[in-house]
N, CA, C and O atoms as CSV, one atom per row, in Angstrom:
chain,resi,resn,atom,element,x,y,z
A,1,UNK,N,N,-2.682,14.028,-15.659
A,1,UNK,CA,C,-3.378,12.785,-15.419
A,1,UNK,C,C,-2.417,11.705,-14.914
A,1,UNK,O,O,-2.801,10.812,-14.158
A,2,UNK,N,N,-1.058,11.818,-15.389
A,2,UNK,CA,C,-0.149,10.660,-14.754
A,2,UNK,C,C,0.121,11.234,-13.786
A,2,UNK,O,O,0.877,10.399,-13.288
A,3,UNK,N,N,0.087,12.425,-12.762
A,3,UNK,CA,C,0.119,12.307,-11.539
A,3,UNK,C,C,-0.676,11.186,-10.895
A,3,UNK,O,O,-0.140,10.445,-10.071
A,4,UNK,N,N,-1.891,11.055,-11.240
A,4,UNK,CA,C,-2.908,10.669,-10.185
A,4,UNK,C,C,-2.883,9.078,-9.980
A,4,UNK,O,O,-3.426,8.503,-9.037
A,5,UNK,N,N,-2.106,8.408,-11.099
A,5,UNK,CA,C,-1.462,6.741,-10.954
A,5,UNK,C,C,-0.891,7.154,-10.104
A,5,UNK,O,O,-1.613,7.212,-9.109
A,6,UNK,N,N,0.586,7.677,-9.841
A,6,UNK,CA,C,1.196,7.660,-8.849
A,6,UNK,C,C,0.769,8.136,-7.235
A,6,UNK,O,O,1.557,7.638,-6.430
A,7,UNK,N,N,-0.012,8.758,-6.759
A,7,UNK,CA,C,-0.935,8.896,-5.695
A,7,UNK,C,C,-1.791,7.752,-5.425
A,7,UNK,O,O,-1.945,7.857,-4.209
A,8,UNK,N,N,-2.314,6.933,-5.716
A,8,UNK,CA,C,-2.924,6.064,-5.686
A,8,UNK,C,C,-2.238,4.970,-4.789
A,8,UNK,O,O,-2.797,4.598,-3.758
A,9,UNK,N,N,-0.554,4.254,-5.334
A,9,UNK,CA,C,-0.143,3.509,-4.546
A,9,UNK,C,C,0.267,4.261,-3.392
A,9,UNK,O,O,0.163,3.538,-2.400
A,10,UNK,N,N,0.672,5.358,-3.116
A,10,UNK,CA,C,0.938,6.288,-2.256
A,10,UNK,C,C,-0.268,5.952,-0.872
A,10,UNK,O,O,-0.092,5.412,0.220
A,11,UNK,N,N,-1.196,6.398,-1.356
A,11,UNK,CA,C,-2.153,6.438,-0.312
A,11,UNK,C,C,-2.741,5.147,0.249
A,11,UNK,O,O,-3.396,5.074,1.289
A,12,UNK,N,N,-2.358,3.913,-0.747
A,12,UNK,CA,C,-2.677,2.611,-0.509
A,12,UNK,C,C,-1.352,2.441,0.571
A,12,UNK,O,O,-1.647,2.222,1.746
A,13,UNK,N,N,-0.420,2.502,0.335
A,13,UNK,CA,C,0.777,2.541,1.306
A,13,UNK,C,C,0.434,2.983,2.709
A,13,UNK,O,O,0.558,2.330,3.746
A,14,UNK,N,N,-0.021,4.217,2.550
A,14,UNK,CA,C,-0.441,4.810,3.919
A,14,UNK,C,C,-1.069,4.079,4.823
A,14,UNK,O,O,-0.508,3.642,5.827
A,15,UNK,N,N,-2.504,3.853,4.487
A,15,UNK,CA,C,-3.471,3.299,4.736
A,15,UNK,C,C,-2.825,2.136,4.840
A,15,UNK,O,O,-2.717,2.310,6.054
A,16,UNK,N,N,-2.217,0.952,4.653
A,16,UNK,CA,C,-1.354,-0.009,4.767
A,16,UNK,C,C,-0.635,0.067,6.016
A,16,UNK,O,O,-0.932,-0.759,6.879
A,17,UNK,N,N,0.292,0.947,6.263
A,17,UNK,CA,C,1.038,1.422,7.006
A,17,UNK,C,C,-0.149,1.630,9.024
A,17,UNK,O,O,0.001,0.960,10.045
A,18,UNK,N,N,-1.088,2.726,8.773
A,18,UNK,CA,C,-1.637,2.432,9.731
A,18,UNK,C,C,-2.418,1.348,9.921
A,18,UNK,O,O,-2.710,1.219,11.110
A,19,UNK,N,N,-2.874,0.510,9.209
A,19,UNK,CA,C,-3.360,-0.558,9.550
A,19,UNK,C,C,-2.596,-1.493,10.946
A,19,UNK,O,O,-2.855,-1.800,12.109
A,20,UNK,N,N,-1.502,-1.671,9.909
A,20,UNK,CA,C,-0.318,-2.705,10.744
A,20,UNK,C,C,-0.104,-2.007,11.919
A,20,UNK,O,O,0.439,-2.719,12.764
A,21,UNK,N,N,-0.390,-0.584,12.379
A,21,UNK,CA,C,0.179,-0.193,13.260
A,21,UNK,C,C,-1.364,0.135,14.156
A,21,UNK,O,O,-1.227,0.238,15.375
A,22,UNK,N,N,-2.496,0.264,13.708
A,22,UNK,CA,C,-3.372,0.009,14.434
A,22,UNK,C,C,-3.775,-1.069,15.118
A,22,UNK,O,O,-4.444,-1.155,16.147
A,23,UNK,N,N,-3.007,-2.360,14.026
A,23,UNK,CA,C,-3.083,-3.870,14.452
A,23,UNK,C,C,-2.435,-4.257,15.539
A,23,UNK,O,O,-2.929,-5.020,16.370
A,24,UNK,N,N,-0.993,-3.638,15.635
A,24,UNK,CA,C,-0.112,-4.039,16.510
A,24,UNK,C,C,-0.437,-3.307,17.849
A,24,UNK,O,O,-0.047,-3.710,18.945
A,25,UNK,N,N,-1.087,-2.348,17.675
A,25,UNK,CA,C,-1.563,-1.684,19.179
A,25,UNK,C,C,-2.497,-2.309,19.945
A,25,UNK,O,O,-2.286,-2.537,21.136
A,26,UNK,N,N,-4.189,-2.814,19.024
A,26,UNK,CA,C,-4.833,-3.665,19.361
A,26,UNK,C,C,-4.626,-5.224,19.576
A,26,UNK,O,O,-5.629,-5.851,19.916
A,27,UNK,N,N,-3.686,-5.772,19.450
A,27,UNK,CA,C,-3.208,-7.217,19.267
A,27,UNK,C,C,-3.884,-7.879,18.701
A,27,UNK,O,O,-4.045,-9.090,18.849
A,28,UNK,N,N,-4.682,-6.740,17.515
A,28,UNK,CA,C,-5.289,-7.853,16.279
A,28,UNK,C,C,-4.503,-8.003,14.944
A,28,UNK,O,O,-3.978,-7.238,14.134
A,29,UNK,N,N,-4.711,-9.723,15.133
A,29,UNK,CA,C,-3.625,-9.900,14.337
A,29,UNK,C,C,-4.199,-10.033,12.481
A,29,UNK,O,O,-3.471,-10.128,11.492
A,30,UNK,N,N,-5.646,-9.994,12.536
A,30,UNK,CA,C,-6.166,-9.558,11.294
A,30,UNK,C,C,-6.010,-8.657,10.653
A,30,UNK,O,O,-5.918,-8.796,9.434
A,31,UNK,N,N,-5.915,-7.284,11.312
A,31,UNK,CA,C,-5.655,-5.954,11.185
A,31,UNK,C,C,-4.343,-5.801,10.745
A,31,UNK,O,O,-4.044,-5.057,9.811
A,32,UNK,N,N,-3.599,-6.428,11.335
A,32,UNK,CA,C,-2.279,-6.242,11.088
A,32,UNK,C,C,-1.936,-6.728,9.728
A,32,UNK,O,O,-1.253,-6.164,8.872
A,33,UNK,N,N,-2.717,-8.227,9.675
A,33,UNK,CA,C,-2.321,-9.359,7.945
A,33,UNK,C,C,-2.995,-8.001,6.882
A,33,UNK,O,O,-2.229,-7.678,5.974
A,34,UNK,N,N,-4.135,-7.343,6.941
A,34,UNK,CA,C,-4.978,-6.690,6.613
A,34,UNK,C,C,-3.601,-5.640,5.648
A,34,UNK,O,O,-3.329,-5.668,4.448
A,35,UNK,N,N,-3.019,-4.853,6.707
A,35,UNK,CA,C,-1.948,-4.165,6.518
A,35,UNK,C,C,-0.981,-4.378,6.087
A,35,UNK,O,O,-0.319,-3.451,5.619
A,36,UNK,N,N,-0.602,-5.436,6.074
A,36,UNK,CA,C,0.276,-5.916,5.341
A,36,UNK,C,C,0.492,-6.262,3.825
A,36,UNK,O,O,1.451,-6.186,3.057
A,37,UNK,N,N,-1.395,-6.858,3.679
A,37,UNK,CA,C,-1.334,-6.874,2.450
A,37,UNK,C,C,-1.520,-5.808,1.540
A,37,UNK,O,O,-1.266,-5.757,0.337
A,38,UNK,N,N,-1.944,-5.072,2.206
A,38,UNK,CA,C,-2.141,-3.544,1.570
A,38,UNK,C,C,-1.105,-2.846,1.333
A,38,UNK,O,O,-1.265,-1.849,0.629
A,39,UNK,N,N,0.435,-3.202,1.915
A,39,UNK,CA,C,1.357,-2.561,1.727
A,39,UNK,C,C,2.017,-3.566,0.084
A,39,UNK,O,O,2.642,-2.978,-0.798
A,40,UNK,N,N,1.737,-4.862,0.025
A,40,UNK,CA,C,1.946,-5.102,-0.880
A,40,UNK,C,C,1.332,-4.988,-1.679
A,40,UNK,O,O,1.994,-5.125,-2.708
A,41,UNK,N,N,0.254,-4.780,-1.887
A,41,UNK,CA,C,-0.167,-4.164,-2.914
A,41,UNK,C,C,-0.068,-3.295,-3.572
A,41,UNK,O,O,-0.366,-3.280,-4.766
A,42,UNK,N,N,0.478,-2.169,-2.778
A,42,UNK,CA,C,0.821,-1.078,-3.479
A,42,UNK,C,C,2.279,-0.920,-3.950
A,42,UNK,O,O,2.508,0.060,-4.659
A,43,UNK,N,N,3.286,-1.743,-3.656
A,43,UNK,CA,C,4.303,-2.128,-3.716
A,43,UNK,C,C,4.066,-2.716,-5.256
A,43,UNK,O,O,4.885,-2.318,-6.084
A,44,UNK,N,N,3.165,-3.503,-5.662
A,44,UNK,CA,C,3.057,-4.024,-6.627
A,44,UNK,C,C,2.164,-3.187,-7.708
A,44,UNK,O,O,2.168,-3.609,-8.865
A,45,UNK,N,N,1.671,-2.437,-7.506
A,45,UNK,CA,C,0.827,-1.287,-8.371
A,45,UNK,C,C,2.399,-0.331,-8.767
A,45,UNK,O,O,3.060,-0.412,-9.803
A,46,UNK,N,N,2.616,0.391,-7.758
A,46,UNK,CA,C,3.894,1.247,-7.863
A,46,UNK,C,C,5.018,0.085,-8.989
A,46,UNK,O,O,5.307,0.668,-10.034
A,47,UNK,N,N,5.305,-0.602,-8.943
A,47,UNK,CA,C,6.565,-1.584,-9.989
A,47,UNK,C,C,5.363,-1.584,-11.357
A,47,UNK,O,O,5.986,-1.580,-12.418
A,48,UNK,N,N,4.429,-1.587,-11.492
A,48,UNK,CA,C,3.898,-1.960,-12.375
A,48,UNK,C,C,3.407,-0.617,-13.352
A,48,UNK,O,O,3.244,-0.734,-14.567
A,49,UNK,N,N,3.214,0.598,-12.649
A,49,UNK,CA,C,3.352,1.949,-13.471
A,49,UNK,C,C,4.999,2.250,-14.016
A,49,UNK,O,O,5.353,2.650,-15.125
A,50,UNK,N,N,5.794,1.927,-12.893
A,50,UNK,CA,C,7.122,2.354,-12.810
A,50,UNK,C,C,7.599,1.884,-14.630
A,50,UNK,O,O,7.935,2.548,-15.611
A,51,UNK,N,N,7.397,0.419,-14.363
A,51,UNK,CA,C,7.498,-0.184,-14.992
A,51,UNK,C,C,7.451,-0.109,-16.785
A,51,UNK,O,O,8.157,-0.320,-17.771
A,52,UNK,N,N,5.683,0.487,-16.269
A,52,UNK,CA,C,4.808,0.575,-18.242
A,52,UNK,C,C,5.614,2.291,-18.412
A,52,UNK,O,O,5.820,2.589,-19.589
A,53,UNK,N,N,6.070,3.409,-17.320
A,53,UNK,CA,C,6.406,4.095,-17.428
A,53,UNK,C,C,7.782,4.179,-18.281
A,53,UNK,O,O,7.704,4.937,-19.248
A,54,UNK,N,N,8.675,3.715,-18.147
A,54,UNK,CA,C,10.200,3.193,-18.911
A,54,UNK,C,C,9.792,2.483,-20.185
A,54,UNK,O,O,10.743,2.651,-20.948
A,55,UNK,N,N,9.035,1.908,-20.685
A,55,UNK,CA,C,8.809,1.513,-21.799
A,55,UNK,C,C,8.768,1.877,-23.118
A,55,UNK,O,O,8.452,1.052,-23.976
């Protein structure tokens, strides 16, 4: 079951990742903020298992 926390920011990353890069192809720059925040987000999910994980 603690695999499946860690997949989660994984795939939010991804999906993050093509966003910004679907954004930057289309020169939409929503798409891109879109992606961006999605990469932080998972940036911030991932520190926050990492995290309760070491405890």
């Amino acid at each position: 079951m603690k695999k499946v926390y860690f997949l989660f920011p994984i795939i939010l990353a991804v999906v993050g990742a093509l966003a910004l890069i679907g954004g930057e192809l289309d020169d939409s720059p929503g798409l891109g903020g879109i992606g961006l925040i999605l990469i932080g987000i998972s940036c911030y999910f991932n520190f926050k298992i990492c995290s309760k994980n070491n405890r």
